[in-house]
C-alpha positions as CSV (number, residue, x, y, z in Angstrom):
1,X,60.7,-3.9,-14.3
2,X,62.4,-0.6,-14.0
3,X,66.1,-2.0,-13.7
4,X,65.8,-4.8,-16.4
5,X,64.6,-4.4,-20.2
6,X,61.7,-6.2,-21.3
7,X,62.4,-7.9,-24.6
8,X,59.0,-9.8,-25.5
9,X,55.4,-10.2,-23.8
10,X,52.7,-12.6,-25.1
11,X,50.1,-14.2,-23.5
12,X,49.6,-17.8,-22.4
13,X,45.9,-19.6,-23.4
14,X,44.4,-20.4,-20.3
15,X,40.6,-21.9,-20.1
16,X,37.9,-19.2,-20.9
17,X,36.3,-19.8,-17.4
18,X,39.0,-20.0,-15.4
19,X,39.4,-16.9,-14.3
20,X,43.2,-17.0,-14.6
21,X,45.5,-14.6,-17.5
22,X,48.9,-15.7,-18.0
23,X,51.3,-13.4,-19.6
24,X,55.0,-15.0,-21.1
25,X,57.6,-12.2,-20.0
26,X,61.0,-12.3,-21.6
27,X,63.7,-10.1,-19.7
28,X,67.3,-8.9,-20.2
29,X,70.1,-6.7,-17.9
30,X,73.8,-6.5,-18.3
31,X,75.5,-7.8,-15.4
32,X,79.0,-7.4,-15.5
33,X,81.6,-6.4,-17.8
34,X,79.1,-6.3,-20.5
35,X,77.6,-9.7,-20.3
36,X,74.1,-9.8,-20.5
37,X,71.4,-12.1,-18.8
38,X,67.9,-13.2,-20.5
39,X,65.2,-14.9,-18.7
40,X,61.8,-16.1,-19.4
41,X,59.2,-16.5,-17.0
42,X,55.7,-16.6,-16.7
43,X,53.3,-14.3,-14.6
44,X,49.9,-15.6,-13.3
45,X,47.0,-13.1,-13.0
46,X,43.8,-13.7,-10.9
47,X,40.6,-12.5,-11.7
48,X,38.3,-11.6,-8.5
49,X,34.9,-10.6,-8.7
50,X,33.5,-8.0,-6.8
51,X,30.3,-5.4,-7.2
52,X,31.0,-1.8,-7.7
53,X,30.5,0.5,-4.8
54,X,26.6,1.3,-5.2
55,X,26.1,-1.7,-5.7
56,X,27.6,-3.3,-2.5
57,X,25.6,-0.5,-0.7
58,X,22.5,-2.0,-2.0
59,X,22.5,-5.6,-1.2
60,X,23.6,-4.8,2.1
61,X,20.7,-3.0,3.0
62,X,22.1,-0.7,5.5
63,X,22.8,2.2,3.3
64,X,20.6,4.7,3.1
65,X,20.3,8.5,2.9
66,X,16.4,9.2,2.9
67,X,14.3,7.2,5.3
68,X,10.0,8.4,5.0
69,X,8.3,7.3,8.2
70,X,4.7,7.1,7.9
71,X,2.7,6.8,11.0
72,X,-1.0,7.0,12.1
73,X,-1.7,6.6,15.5
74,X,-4.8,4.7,15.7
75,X,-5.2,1.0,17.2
76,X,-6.2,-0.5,13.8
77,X,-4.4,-0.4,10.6
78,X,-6.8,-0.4,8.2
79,X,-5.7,3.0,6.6
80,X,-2.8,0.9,6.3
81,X,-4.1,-1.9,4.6
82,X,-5.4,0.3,1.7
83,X,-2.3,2.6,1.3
84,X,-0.4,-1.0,1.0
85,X,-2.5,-1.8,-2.0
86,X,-2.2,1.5,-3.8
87,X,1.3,1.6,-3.3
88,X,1.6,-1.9,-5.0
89,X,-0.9,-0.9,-8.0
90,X,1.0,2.3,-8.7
91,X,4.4,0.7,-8.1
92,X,5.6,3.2,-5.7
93,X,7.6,0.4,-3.9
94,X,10.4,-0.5,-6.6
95,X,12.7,2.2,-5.5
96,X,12.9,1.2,-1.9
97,X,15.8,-0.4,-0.7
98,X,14.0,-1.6,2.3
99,X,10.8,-1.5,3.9
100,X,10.3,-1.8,7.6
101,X,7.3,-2.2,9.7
102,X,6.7,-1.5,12.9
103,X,4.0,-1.3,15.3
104,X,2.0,2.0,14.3
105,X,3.7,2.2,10.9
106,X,6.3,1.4,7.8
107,X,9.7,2.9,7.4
108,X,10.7,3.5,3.5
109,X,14.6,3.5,3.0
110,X,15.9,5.2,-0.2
111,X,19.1,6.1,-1.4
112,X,18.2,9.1,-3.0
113,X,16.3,12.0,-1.6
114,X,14.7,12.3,-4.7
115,X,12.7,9.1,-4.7
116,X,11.4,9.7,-1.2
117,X,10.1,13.2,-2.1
118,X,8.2,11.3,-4.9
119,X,6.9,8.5,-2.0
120,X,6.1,12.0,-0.2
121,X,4.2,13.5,-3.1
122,X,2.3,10.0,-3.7
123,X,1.0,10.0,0.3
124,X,0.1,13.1,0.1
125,X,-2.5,12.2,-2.9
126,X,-3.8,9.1,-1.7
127,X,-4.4,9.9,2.3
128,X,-5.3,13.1,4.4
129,X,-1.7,13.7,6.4
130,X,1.1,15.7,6.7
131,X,4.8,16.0,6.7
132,X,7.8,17.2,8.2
133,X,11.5,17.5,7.1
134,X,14.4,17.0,8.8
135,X,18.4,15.9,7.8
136,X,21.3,15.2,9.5
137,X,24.9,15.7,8.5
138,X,27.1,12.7,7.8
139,X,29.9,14.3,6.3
140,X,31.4,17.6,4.4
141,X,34.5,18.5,1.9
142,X,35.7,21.9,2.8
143,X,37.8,21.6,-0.1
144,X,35.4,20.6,-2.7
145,X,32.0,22.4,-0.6
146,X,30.0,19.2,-0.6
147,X,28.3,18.0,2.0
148,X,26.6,14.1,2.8
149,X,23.4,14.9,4.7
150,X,20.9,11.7,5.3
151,X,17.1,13.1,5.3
152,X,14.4,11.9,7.4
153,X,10.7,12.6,6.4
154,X,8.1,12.1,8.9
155,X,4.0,11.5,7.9
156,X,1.5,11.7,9.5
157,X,-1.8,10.2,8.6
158,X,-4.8,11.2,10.5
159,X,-5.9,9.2,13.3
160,X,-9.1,8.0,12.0
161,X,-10.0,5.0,10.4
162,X,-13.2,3.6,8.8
163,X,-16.1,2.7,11.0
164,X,-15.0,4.8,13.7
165,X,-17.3,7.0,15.9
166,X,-16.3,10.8,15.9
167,X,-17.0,14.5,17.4
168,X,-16.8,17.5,15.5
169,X,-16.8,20.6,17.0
170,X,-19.5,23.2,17.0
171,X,-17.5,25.3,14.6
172,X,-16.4,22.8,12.3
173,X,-19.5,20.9,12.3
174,X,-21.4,24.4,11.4
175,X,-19.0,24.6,8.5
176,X,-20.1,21.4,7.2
177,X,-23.7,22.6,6.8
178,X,-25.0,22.5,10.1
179,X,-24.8,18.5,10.3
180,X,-24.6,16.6,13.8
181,X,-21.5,16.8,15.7
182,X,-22.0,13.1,16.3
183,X,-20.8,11.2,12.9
184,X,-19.6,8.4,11.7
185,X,-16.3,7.5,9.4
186,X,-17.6,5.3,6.1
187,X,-14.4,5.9,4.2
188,X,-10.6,7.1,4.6
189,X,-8.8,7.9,1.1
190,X,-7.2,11.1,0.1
191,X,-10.1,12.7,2.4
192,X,-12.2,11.1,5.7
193,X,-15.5,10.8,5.0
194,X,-18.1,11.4,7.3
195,X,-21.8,10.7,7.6
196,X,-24.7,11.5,10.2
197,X,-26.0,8.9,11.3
198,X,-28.9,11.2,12.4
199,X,-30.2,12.7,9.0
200,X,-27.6,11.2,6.4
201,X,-25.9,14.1,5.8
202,X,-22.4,13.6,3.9
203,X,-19.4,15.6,4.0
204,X,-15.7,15.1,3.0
205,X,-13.0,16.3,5.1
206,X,-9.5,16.8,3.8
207,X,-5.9,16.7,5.5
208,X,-5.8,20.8,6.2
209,X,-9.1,21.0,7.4
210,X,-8.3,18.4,9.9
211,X,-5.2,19.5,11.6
212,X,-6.9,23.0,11.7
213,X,-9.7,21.4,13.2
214,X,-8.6,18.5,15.5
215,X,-11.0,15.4,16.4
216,X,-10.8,11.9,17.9
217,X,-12.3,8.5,17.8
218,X,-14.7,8.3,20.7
219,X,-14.8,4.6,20.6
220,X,-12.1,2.3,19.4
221,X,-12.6,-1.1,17.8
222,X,-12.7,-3.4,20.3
223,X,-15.7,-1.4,21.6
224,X,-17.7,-2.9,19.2
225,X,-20.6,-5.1,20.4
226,X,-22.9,-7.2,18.9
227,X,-26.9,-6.0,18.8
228,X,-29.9,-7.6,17.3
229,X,-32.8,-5.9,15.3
230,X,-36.0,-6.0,16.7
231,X,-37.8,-3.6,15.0
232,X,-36.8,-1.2,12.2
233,X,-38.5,1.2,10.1
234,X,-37.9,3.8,7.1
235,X,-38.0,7.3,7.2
236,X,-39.8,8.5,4.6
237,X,-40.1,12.0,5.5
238,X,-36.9,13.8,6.5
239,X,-37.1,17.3,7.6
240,X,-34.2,19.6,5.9
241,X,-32.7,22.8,7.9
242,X,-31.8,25.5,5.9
243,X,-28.4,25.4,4.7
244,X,-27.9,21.8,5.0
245,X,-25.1,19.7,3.4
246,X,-25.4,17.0,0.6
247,X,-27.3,13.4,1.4
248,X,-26.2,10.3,0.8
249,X,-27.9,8.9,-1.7
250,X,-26.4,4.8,-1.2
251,X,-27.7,5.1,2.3
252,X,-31.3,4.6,3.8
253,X,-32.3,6.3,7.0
254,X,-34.5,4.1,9.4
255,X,-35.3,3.9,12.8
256,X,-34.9,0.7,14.8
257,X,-35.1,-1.0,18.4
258,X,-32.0,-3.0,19.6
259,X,-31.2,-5.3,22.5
260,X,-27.3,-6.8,23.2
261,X,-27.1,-10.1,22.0
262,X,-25.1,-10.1,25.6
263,X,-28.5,-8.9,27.4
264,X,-31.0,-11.4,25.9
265,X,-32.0,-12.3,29.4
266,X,-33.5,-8.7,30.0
267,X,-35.6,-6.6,28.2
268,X,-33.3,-4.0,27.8
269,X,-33.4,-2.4,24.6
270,X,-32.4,1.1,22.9
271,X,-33.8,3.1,20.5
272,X,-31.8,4.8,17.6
273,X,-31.8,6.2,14.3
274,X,-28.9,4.9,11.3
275,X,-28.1,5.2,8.1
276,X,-28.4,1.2,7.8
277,X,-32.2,1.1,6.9
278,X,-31.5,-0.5,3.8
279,X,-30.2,-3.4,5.4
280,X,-31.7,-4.7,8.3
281,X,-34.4,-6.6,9.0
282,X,-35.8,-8.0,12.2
283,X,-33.8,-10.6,13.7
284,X,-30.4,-9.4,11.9
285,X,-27.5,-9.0,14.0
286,X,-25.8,-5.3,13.7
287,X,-22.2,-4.1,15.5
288,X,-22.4,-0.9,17.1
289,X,-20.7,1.2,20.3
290,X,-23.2,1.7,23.0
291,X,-22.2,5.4,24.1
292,X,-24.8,5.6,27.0
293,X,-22.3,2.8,29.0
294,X,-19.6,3.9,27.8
295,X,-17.1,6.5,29.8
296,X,-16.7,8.9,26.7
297,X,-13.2,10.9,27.4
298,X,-13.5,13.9,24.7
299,X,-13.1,17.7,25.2
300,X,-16.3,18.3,22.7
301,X,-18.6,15.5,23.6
302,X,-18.9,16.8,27.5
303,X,-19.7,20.4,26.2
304,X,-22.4,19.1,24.6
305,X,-26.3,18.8,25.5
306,X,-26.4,15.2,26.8
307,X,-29.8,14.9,25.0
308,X,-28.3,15.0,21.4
309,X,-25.6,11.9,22.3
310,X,-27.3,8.9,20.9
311,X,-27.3,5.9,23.1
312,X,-26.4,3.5,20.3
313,X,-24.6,4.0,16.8
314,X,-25.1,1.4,14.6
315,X,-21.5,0.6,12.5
316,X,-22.5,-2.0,10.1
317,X,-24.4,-5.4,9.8
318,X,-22.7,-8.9,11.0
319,X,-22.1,-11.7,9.3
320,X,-21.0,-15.4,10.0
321,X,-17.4,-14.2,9.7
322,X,-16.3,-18.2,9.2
323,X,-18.5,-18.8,5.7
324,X,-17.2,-15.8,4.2
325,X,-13.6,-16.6,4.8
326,X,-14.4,-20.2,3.5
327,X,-16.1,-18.9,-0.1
328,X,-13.9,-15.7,-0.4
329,X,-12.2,-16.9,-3.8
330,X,-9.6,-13.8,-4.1
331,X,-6.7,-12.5,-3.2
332,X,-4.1,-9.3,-2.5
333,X,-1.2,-8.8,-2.7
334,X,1.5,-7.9,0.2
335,X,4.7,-5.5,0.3
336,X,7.7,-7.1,0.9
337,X,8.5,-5.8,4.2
338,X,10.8,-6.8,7.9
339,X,8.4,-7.7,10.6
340,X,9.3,-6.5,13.9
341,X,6.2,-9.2,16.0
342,X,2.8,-10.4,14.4
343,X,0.3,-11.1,16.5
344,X,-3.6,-12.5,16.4
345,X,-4.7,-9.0,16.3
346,X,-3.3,-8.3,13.2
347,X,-4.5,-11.1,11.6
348,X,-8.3,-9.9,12.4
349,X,-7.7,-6.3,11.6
350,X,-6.4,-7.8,8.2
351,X,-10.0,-9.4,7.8
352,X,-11.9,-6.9,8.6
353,X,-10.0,-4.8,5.7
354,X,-10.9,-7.9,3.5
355,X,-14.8,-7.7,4.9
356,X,-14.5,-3.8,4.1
357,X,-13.3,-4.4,0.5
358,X,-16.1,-6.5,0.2
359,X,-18.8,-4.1,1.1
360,X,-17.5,-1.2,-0.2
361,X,-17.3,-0.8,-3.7
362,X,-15.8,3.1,-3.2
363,X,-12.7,1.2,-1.8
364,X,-12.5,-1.8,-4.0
365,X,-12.2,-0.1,-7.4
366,X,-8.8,2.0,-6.4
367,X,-6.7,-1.6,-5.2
368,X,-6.4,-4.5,-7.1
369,X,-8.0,-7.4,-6.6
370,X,-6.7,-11.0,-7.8
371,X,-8.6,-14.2,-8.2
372,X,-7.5,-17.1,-5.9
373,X,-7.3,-20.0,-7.8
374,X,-6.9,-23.0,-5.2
375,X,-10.8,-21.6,-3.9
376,X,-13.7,-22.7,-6.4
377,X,-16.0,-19.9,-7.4
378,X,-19.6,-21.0,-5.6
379,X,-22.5,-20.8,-7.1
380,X,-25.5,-17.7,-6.5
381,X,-27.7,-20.1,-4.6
382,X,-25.6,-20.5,-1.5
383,X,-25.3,-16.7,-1.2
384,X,-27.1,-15.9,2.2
385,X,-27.4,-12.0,1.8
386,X,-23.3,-11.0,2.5
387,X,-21.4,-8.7,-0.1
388,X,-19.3,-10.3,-2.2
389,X,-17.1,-9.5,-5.1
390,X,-18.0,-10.4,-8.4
391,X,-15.4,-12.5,-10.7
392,X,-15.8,-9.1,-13.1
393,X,-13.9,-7.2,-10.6
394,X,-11.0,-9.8,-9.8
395,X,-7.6,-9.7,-12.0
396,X,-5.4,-12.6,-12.8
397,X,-2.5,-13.3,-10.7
398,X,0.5,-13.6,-13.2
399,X,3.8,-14.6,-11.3
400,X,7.1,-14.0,-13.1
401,X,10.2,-15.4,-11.9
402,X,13.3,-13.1,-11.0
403,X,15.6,-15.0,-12.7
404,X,13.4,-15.4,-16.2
405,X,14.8,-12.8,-18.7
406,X,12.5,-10.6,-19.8
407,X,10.7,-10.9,-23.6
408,X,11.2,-8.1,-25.5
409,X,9.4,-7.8,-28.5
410,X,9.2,-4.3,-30.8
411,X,7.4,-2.8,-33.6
412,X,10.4,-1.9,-36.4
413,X,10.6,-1.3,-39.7
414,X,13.7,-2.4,-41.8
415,X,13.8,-0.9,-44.8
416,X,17.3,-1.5,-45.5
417,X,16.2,-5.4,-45.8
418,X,13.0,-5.1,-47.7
419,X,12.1,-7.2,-50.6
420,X,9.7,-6.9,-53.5
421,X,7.1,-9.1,-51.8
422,X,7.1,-7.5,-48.7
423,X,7.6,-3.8,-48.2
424,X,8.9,-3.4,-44.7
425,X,8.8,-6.6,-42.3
426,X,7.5,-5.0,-39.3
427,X,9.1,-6.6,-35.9
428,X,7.2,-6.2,-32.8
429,X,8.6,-5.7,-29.6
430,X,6.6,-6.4,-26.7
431,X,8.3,-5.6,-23.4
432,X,7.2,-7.2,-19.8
433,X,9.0,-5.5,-17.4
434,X,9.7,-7.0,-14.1
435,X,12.1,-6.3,-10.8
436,X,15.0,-7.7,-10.8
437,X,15.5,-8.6,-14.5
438,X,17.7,-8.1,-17.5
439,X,16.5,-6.6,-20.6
440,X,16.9,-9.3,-23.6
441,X,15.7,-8.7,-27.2
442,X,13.8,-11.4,-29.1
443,X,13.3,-11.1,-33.2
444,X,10.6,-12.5,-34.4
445,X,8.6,-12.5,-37.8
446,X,5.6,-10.7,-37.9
447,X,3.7,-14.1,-38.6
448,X,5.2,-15.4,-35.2
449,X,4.1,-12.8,-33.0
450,X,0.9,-12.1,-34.0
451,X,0.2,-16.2,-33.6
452,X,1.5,-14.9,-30.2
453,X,-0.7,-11.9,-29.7
């Protein structure tokens, strides 16, 4: 176009949706002896979509520049299991732009350092752990000083879950107002919490006071064995040292006689005292560790006086695992996450997280919990003494498709539009917010949406 003069441009219609432009060009030059040439000709334009930059980045999952790795390295994922649900009450998921799991922990990929110090912030709140910090240099303008780190954050969430079996130490145990060194986990959530078995003592032991004070499970899951009740008694009078932490008052201390559902043959049986008085009865069956068989590996448990190691602590009571998966009639939700393998054993740690949400009502009322409609609800009558969750407690599940625009209705007043019969017609806007959807506004007359509402 630089050697020739352009005379006249205008465009060509083409179909709206064709993705095509075409411009009519008319041209002129001199070519000899002052003769001048014109032509007209048409030039075709393509229109090619394509997403910006950030956007590519995105859907191909692959870009990142913060990554938070939370680990806990325990062989049962329970802690797990309840951090999942409070990250999908609170929402702290939606910035991720992918979520990995592995086999002792999830991988959170960001693309800003800025959201992963607020996933940070979030662990920190909701389980005892701790963090480290570390980056890595991609690239740097020497020119313009800027530099492209990517950040790696690294959690650590202590390794005890619930229902484990632990050993303080003599100090740390002495701290706690002189309780037994010998206690057992009832809870994890932003602190573990502990409980003697012994005298129902309580206490509640944060992140810091952990890592400052180290312990381990003695016993891990798969320890657990199967006893039955033969006798079991209250104690009424318990005996208080001086300086002696808080009791649990949801807990009943008793003293019972047990024999191994595995030993029914002898007349073996062991003698113990647990803070499960209130619920057994002769003839129920109860899961416990048996610590006088078992080859206890722990730096605080051999420097102790091998008369205050119980032979048997109790865990919790058993139930017919198969009628309460039948009549559960609720649900939870799951992160959408990559799966490296999923085996059987996942699948029964998952239900014993279920059975815990069940008999725990401490745990239940921080996740949410979301009726399951394809299971009737049973009736009171067939109940045969398990925990259960009332309907009360359960939410309903509301799906929303990604591809649905979102409803947007808004309170307004237009004054510019008032008449004398009405003084301001007030427009509501209601807004339902969801991933993955476009914001659309909806007018409607105030006697339409309240009909709504």
């Amino acid at each position: 176009m630089s050697k020739v003069r352009l005379v006249d441009a205008s465009f060509v219609w083409t179909e709206p949706h064709s993705k095509r432009l075409k411009v009519k060009l008319t041209v002129q030059k001199e070519v000899m002896n002052g003769a001048i040439l014109q032509q007209v000709f048409v030039v075709d334009y393509v229109v090619q979509s394509q997403m910006c930059g950030d956007c590519h980045r995105v859907e191909a999952k692959d870009f990142w520049k913060a990554v938070v790795q939370v680990r806990q390295k325990t062989l049962h994922k329970k802690t797990f299991y309840y951090l999942e649900q409070l990250i999908l009450k609170y929402g702290m998921h939606q910035n991720t732009l992918r979520i990995k799991e592995i086999h002792d922990g999830l991988d959170f990929y960001y693309s800003s350092k800025q959201h992963a110090q607020k996933m940070i912030e979030f662990l920190q709140c909701t389980v005892p752990c701790r963090c480290k910090a570390s980056q890595r240099l991609i690239s740097q303008d020497i020119h313009s000083n800027t530099y492209n780190y990517k950040s790696t954050f690294s959690v650590e969430i202590v390794p005890i879950c619930k229902d484990n079996v632990v050993c303080l130490s003599p100090r740390l145990a002495q701290s706690l107002g002189n309780m037994s060194q010998i206690c057992v986990c009832i809870r994890v959530t932003s602190a573990v919490h502990l409980i003697d078995p012994n005298t129902l003592q309580v206490a509640d032991i944060d992140g810091s006071t952990f890592w400052s004070h180290p312990f381990n499970s003695l016993c891990h899951p798969k320890q657990l064995e199967e006893f039955i009740v033969m006798d079991c008694s209250i104690v009424r009078d318990l005996k208080r040292s001086a300086g002696a932490g808080m009791i649990s008052k949801k807990h009943t201390l008793g003293e019972v006689w047990v024999q191994k559902t595995s030993e029914m043959n002898t007349d073996k049986q062991y003698f113990c005292r647990t803070h499960l008085g209130h619920l057994l009865n002769p003839g129920d069956l109860v899961l416990g560790f048996d610590l006088a068989n078992c080859n206890l590996n722990d730096e605080h448990v051999n420097k102790m006086n091998a008369d205050r190691v119980p032979d048997v602590v109790l865990i919790k009571k058993s139930y017919d695992r198969t009628k309460r998966q039948r009549r559960r009639n609720w649900k939870l939700k799951e992160l959408a996450r990559d799966r490296e393998n999923m085996d059987t054993d996942d699948e029964r740690q998952y239900q014993d997280f279920l059975e815990d949400l069940e008999e725990d009502e401490a745990i239940r009322k921080n996740i949410n919990i979301y009726r399951d409609p394809a299971i009737p609800v049973e009736s009171d009558t067939d109940d045969e003494g398990a925990p259960r969750i009332s309907l009360a407690e359960m939410l309903e599940d509301l799906h929303i498709s990604q591809d649905a625009t979102v409803e947007v209705v808004a309170i307004l007043c237009e004054f510019s539009r008032c008449s004398s019969e009405m003084f301001a017609p007030i427009l509501f806007f209601v807004c339902f917010i969801t991933e993955n959807s476009c914001s659309q506004m909806c007018v409607l007359p105030k006697s339409d949406v309240m009909n709504k509402v």
